[in-house]
Every structure is written in structure tokens, then in C-alpha cells.
N, CA, C and O atoms as a printed pandas DataFrame, in Angstrom:
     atom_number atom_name residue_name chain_id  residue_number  x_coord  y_coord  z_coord
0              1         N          UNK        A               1   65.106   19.776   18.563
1              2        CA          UNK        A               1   64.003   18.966   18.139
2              3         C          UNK        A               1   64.114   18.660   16.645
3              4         O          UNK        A               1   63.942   17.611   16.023
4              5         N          UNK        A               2   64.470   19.954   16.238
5              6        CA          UNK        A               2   64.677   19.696   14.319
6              7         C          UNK        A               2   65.631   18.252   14.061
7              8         O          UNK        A               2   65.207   17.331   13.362
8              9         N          UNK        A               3   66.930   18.220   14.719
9             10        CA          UNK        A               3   68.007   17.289   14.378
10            11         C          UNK        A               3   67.265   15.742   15.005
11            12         O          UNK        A               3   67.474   14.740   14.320
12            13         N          UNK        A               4   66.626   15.626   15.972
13            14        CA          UNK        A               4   65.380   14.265   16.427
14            15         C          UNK        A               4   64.898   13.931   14.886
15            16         O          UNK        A               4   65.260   13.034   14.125
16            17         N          UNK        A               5   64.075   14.846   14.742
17            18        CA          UNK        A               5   63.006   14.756   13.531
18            19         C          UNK        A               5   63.164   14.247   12.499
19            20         O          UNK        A               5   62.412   13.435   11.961
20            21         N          UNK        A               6   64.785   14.929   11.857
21            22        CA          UNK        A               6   65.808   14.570   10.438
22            23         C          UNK        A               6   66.797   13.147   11.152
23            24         O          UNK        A               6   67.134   12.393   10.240
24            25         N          UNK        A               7   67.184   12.779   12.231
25            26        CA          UNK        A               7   67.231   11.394   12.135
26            27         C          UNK        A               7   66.259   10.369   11.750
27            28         O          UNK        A               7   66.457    9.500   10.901
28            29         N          UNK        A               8   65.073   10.556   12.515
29            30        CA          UNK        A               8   63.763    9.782   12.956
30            31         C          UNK        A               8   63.294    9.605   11.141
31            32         O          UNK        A               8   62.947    8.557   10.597
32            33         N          UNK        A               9   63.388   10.602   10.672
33            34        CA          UNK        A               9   63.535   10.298    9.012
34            35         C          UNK        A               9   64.348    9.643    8.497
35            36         O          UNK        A               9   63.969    8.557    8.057
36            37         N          UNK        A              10   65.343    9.908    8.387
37            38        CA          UNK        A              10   66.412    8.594    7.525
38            39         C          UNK        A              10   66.611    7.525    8.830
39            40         O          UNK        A              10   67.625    6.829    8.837
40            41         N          UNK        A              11   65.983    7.451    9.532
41            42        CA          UNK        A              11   65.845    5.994   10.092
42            43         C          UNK        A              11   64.525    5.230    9.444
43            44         O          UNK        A              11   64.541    4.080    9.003
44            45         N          UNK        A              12   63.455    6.054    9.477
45            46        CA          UNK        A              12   62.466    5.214    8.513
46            47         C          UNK        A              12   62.777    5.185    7.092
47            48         O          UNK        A              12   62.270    4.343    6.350
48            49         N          UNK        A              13   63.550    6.026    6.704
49            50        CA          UNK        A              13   63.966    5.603    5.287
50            51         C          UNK        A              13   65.208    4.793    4.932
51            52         O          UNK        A              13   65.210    4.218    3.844
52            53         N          UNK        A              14   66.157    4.700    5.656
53            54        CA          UNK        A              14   67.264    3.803    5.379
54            55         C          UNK        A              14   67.146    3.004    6.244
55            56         O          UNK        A              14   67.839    2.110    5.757
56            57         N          UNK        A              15   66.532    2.316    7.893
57            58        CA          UNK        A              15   66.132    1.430    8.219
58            59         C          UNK        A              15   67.885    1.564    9.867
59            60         O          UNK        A              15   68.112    0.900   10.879
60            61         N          UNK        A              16   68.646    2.838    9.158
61            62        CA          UNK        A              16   69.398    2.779   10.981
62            63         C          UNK        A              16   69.577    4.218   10.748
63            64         O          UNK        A              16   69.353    4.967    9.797
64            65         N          UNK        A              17   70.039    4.351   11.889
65            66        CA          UNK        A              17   70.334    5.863   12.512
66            67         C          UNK        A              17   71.414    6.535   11.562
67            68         O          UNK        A              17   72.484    5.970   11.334
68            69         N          UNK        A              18   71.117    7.643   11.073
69            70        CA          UNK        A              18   72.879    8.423   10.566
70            71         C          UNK        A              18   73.530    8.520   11.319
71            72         O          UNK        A              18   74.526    8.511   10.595
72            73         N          UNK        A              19   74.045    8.652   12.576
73            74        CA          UNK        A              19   74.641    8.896   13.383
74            75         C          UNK        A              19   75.508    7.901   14.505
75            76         O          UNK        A              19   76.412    8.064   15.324
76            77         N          UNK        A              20   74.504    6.580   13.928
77            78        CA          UNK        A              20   74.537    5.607   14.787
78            79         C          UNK        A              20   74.005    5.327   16.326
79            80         O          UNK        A              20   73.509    6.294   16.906
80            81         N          UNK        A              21   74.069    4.222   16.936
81            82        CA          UNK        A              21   73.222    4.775   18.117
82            83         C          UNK        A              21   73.882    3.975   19.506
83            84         O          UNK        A              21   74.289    2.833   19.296
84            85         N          UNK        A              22   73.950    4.273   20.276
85            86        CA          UNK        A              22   74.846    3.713   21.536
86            87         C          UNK        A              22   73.287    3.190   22.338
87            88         O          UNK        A              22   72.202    3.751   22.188
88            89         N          UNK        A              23   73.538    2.090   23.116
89            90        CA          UNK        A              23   72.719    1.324   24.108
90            91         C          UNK        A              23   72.147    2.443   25.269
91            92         O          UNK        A              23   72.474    3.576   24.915
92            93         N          UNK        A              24   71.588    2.446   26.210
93            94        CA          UNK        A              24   71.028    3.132   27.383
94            95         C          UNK        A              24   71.843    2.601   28.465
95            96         O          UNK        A              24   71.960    1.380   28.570
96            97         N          UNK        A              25   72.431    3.407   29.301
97            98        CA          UNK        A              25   72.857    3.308   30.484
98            99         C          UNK        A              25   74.900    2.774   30.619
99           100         O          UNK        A              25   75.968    3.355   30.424
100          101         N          UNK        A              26   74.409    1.210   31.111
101          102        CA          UNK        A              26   75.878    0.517   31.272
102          103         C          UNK        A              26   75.839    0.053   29.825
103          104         O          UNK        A              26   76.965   -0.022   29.333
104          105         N          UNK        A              27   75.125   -0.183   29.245
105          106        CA          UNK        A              27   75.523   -0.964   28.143
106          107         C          UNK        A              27   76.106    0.147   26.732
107          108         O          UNK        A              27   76.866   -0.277   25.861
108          109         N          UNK        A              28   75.579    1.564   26.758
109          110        CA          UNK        A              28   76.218    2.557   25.999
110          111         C          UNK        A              28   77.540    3.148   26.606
111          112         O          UNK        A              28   78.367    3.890   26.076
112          113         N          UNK        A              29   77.507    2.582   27.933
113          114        CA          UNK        A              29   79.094    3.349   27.856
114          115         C          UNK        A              29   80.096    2.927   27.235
115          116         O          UNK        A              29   80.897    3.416   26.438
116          117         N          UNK        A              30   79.892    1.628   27.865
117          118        CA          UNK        A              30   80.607    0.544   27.522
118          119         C          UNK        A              30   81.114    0.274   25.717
119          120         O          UNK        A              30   82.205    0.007   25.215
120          121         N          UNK        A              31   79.581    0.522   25.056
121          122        CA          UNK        A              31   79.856    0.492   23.465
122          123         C          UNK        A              31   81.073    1.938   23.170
123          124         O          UNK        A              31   82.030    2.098   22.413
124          125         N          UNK        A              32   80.567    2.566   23.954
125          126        CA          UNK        A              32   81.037    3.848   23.376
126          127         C          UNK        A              32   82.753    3.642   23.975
127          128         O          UNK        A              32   83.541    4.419   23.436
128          129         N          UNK        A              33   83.187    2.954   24.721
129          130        CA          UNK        A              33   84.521    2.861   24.997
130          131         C          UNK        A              33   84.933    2.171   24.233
131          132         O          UNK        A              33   85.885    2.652   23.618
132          133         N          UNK        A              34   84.455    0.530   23.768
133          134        CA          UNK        A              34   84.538    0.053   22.913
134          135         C          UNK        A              34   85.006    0.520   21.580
135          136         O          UNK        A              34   86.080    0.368   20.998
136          137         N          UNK        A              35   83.709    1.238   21.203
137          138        CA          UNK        A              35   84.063    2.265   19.987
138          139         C          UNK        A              35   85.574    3.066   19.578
139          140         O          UNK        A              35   86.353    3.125   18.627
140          141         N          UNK        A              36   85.385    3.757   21.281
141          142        CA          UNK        A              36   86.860    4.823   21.151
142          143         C          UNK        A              36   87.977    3.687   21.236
143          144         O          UNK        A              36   88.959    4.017   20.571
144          145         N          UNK        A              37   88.073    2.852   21.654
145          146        CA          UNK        A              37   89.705    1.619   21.826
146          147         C          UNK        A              37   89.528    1.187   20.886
147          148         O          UNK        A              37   90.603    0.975   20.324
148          149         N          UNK        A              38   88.493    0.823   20.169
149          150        CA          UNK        A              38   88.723    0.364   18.580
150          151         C          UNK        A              38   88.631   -1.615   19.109
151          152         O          UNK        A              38   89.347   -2.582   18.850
152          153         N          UNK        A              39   87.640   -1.465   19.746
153          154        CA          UNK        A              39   87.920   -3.639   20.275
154          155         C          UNK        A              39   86.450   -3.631   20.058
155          156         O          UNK        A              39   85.712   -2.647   19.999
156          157         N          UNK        A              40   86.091   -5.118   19.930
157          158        CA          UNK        A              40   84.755   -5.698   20.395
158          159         C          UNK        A              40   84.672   -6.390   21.737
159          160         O          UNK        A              40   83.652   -6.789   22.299
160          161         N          UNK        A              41   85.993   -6.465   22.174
161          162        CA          UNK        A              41   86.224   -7.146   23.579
162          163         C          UNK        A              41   85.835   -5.724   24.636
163          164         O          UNK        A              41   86.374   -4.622   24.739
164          165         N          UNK        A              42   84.664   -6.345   25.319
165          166        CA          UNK        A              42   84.200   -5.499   26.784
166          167         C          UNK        A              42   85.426   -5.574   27.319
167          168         O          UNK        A              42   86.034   -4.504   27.346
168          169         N          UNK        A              43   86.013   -6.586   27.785
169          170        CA          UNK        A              43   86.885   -6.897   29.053
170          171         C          UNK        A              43   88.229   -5.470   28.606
171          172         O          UNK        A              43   88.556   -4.415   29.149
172          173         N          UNK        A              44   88.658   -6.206   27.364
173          174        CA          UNK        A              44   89.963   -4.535   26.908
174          175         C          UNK        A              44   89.215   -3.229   27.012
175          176         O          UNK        A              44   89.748   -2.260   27.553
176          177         N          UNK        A              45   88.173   -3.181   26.584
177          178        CA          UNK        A              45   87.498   -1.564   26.607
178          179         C          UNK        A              45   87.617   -1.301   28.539
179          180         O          UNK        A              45   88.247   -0.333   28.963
180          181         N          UNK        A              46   87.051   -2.119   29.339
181          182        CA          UNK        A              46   87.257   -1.714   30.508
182          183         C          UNK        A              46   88.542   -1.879   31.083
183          184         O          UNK        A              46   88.514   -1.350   32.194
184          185         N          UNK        A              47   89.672   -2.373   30.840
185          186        CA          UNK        A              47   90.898   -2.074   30.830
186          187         C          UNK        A              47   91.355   -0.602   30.462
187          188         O          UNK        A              47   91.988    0.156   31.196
188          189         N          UNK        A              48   91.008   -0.410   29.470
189          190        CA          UNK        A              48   91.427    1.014   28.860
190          191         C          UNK        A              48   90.678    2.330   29.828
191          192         O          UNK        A              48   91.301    3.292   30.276
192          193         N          UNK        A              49   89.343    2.098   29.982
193          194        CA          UNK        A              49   88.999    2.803   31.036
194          195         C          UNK        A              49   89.171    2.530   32.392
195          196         O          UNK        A              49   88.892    3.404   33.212
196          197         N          UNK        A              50   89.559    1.523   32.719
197          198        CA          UNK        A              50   90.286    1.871   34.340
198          199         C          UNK        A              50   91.932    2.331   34.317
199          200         O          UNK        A              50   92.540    2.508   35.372
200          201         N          UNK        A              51   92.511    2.487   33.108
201          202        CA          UNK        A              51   93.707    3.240   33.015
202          203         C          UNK        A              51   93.304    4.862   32.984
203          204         O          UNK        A              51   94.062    5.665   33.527
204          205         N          UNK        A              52   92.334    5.216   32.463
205          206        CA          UNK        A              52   91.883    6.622   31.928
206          207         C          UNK        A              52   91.722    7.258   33.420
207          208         O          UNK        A              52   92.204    8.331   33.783
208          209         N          UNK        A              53   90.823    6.228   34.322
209          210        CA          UNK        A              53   90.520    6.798   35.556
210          211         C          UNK        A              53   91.696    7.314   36.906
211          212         O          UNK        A              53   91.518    7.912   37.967
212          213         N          UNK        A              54   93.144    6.632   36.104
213          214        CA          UNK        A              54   94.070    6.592   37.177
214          215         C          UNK        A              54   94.989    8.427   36.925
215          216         O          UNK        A              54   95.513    8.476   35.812
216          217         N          UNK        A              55   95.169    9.612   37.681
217          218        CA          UNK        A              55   95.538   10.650   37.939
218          219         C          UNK        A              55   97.117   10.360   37.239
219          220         O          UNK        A              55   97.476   10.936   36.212
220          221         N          UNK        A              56   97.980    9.365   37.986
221          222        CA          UNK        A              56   99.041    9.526   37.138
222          223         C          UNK        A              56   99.358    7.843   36.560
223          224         O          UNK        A              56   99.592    6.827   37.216
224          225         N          UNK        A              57   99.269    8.019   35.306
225          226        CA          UNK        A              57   99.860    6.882   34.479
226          227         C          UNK        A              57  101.702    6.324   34.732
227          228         O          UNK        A              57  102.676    7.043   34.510
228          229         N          UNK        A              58  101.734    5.248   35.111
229          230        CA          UNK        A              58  102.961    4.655   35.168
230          231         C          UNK        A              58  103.032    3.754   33.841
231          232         O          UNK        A              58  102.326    2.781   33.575
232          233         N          UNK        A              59  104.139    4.365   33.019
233          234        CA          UNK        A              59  104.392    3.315   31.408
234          235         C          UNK        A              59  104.793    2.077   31.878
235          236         O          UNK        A              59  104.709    1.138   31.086
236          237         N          UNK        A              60  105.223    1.864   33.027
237          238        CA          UNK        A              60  105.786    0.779   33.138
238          239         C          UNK        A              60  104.604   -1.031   33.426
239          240         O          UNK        A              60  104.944   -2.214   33.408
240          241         N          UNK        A              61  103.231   -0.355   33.654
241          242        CA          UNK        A              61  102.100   -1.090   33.962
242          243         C          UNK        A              61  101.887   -1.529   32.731
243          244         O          UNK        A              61  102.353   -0.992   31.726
244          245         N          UNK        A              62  100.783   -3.076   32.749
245          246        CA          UNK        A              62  100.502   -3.999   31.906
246          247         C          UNK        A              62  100.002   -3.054   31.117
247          248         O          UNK        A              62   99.285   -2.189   31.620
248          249         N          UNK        A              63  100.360   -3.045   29.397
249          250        CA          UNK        A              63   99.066   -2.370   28.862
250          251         C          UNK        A              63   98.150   -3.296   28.619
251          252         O          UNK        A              63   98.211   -4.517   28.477
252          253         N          UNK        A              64   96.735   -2.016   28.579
253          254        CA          UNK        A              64   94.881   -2.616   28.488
254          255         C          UNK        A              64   95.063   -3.778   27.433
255          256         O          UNK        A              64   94.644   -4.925   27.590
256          257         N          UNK        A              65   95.563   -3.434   26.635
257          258        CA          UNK        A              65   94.998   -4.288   25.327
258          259         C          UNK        A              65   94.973   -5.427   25.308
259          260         O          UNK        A              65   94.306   -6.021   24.460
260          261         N          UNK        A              66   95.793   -6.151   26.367
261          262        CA          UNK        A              66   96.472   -7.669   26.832
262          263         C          UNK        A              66   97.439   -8.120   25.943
263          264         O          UNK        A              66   97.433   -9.289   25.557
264          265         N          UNK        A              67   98.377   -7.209   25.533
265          266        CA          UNK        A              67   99.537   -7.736   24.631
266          267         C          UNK        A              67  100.564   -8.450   25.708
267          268         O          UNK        A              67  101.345   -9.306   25.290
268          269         N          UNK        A              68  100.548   -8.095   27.053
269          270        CA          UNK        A              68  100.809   -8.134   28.148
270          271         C          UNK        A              68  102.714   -7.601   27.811
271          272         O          UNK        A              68  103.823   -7.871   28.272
272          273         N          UNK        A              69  102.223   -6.879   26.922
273          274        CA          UNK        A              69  103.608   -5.888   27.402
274          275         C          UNK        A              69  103.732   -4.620   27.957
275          276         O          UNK        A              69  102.666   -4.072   28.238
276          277         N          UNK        A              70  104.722   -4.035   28.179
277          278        CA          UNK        A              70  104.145   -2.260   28.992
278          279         C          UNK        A              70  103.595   -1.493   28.473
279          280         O          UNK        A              70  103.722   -1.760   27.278
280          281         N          UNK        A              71  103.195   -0.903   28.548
281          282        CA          UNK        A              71  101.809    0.436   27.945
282          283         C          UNK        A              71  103.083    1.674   27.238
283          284         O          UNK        A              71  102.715    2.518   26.421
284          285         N          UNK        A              72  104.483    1.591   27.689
285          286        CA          UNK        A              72  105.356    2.327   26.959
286          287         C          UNK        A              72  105.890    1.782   25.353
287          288         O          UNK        A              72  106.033    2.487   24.354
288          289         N          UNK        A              73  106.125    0.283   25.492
289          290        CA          UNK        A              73  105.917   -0.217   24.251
290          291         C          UNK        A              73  105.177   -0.591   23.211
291          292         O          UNK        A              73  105.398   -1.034   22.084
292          293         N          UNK        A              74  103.786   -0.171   24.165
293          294        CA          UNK        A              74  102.263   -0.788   23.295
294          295         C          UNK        A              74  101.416    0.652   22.445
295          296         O          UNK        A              74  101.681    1.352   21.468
296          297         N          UNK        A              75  100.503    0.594   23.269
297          298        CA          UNK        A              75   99.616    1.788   22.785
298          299         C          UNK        A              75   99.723    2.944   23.779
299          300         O          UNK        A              75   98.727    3.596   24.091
300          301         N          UNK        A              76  101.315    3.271   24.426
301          302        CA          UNK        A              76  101.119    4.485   24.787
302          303         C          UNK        A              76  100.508    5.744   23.767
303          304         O          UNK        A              76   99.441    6.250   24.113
304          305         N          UNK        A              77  101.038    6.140   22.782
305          306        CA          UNK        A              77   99.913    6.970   22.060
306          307         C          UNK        A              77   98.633    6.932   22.195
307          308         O          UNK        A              77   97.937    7.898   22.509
308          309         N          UNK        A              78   98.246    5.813   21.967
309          310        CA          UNK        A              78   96.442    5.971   21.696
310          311         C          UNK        A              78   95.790    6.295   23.153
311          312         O          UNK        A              78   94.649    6.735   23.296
312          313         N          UNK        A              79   96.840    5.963   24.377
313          314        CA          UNK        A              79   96.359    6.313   26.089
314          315         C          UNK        A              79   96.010    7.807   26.003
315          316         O          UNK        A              79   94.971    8.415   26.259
316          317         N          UNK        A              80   97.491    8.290   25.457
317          318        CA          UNK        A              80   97.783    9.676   25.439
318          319         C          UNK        A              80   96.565   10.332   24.918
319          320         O          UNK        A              80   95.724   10.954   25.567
320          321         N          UNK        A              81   96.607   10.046   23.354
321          322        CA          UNK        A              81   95.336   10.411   23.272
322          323         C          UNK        A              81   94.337   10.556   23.361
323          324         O          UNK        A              81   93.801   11.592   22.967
324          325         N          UNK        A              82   93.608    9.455   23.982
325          326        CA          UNK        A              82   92.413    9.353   24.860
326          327         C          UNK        A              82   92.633   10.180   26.348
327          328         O          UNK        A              82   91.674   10.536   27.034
328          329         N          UNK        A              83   93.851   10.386   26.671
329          330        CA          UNK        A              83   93.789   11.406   27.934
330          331         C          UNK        A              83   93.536   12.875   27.645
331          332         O          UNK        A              83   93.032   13.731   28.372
332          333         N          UNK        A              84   94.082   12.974   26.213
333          334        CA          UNK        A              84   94.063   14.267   26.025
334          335         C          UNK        A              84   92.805   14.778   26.186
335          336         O          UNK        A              84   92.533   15.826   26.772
336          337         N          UNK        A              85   91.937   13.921   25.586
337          338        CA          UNK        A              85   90.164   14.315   24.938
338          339         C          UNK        A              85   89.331   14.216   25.780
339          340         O          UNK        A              85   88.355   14.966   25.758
340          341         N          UNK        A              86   89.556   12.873   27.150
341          342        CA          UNK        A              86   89.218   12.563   28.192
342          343         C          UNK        A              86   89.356   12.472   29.574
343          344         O          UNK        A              86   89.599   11.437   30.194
344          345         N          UNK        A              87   89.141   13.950   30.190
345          346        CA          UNK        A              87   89.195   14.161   31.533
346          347         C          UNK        A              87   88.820   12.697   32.940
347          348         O          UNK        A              87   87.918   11.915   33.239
348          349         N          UNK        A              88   90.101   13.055   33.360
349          350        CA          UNK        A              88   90.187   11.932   34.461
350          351         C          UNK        A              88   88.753   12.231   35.060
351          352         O          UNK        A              88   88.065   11.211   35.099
352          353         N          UNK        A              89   88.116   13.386   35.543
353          354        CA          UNK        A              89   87.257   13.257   36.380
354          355         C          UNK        A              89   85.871   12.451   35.633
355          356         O          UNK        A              89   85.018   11.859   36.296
356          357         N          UNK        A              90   85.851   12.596   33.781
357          358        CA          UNK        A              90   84.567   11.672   33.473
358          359         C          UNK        A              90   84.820   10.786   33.176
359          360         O          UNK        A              90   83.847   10.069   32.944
360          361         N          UNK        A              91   86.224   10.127   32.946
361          362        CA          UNK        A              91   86.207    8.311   32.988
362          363         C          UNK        A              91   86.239    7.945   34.647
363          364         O          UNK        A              91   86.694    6.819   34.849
364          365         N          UNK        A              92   86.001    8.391   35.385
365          366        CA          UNK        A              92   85.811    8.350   36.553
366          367         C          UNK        A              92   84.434    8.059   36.275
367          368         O          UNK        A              92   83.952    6.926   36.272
368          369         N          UNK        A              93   83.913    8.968   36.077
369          370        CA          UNK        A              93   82.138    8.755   35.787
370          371         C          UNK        A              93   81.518    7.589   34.869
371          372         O          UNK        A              93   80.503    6.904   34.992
372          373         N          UNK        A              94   82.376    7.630   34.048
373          374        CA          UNK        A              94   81.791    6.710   33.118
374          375         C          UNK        A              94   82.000    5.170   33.875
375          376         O          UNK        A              94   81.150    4.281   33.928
376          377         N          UNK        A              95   83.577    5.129   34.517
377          378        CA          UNK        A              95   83.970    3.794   34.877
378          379         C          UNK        A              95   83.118    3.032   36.107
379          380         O          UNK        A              95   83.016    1.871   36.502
380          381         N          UNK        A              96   82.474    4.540   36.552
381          382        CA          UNK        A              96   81.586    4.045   38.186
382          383         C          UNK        A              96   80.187    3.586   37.607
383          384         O          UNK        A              96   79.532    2.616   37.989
384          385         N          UNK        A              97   79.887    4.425   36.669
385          386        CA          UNK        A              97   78.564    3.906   34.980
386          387         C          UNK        A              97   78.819    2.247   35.145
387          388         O          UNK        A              97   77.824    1.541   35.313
388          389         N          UNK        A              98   79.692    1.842   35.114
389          390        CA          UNK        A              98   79.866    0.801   34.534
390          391         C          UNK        A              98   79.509   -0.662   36.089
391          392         O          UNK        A              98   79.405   -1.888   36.047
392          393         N          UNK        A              99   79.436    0.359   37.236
393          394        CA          UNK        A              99   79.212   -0.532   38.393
394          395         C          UNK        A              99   80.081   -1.709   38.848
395          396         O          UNK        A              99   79.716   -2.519   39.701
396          397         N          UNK        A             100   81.224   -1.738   38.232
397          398        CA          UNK        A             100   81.974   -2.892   38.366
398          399         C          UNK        A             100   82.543   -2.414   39.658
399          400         O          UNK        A             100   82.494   -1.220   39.952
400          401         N          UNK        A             101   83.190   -3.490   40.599
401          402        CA          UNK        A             101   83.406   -2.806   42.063
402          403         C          UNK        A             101   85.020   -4.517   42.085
403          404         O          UNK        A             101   85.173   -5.445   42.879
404          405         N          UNK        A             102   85.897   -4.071   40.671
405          406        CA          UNK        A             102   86.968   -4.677   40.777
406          407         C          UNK        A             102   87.811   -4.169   39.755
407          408         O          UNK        A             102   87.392   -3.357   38.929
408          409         N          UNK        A             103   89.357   -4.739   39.761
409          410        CA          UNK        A             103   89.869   -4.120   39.356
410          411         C          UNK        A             103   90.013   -4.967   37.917
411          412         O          UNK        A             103   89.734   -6.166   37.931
412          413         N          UNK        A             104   90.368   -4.452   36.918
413          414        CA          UNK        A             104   90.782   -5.058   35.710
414          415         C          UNK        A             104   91.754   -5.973   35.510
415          416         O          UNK        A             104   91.439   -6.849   34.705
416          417         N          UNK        A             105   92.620   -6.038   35.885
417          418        CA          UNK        A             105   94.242   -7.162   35.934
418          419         C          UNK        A             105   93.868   -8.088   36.766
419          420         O          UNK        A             105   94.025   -9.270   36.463
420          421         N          UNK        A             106   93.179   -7.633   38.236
421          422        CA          UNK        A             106   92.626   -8.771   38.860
422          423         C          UNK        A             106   92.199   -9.984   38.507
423          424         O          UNK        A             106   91.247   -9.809   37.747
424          425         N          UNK        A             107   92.437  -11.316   38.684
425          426        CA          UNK        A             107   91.582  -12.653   38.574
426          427         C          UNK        A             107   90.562  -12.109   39.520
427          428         O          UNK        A             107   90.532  -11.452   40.561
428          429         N          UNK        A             108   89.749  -12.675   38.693
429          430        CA          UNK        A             108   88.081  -12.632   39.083
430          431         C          UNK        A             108   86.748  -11.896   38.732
431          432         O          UNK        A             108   85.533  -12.085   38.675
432          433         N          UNK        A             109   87.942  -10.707   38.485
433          434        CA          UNK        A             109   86.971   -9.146   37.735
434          435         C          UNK        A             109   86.186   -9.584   36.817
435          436         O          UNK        A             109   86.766  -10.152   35.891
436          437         N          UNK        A             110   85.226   -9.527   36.763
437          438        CA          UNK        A             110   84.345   -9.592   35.686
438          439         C          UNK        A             110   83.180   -8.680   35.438
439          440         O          UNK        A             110   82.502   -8.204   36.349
440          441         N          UNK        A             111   83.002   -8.484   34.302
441          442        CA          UNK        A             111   82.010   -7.211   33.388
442          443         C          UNK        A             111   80.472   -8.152   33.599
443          444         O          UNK        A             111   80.143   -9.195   33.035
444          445         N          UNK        A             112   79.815   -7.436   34.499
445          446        CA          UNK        A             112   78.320   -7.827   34.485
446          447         C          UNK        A             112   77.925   -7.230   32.768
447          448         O          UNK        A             112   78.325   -6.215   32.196
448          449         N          UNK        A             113   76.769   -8.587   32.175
449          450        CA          UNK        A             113   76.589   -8.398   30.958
450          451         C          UNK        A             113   75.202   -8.038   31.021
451          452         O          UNK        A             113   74.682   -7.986   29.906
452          453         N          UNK        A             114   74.364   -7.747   32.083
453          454        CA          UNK        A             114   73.107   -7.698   31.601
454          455         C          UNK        A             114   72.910   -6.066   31.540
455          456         O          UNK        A             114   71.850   -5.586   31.138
């Protein structure tokens, strides 16, 4: 309750959160993937998390970012690292958060915005 209280203060005094603040529901996951891939593009952030959700990574697949080269020449590191920190079973969670019921590379997939 103390750490509520000492935000809720320097939010009325500096006018945003110290901490910053993520959306409610689909729309904070989403920021918060955003955040971790380092994009403002929804569509790459959910790329990156439907790679997170897959058990075994093949380098040889499109990487997320749409450089549309392989994920061994692209940002394999930054995958890696996001696997390290991020258990398959909660980008699982987060990616089903997200209600999309297609795949990312797919034509057609699209990120409901509301």
C-alpha cells in the first residue's frame, strides 16, 4: 500500500507515474511486449511473441522484426534473450491475452485494436 501511496504522489506532483504505466488487459500486454522488442509497431511486437510461444525455435524461420531475413542472421540474440527471461508457458499466456486466433506471417492476421 506504502509503494501505491509514494507513486499516487509524484504523480500529482510531476503529472506521470515514476514507474510508468502499462494499459489494462490486451492493450498492456501488448505495450509491454512492445516495450521489451524495443518497436512501436503492434504487428512486430506480436511477431516476437508468437515466436516466444513456440517450444522449439527453428533459426532458419522469418525473423519477427520483418527484415524478412532468418532469425539466425537477425535478432537471434535479442530471441535468446527474451527466452531466457521468458518462460514458454507465459508468452503462451500473454499471447492467448492478446485473443488473436491467427498466425503472424499469415496474410490476413490482424491485431484487433480496440
Amino acid at each position: 500500500m506504502h509503494n501505491y501511496f509514494l507513486g499516487q504522489s509524484c504523480y500529482e506532483e510531476l503529472g506521470k507515474w515514476p514507474m510508468g504505466e502499462w494499459g489494462h488487459g490486451f492493450l498492456g500486454v501488448l505495450e509491454y511486449y512492445q516495450w521489451l522488442v524495443g518497436t512501436d509497431d503492434a504487428l512486430t511486437a506480436w511477431r516476437f511473441l508468437y515466436i516466444m510461444t513456440r517450444r522449439n525455435l527453428k533459426l532458419h524461420w522469418e525473423c519477427p522484426c520483418g527484415s524478412s531475413k532468418k532469425m539466425k542472421q537477425c535478432c537471434r540474440r535479442k530471441i535468446n534473450d527474451m527466452r531466457s527471461k521468458i518462460p514458454v508457458a507465459m508468452a503462451r499466456v500473454s499471447f492467448a491475452r492478446l485473443e488473436i486466433d491467427a498466425v503472424p506471417y499469415a496474410h490476413g492476421g490482424r491485431l484487433r485494436t480496440e
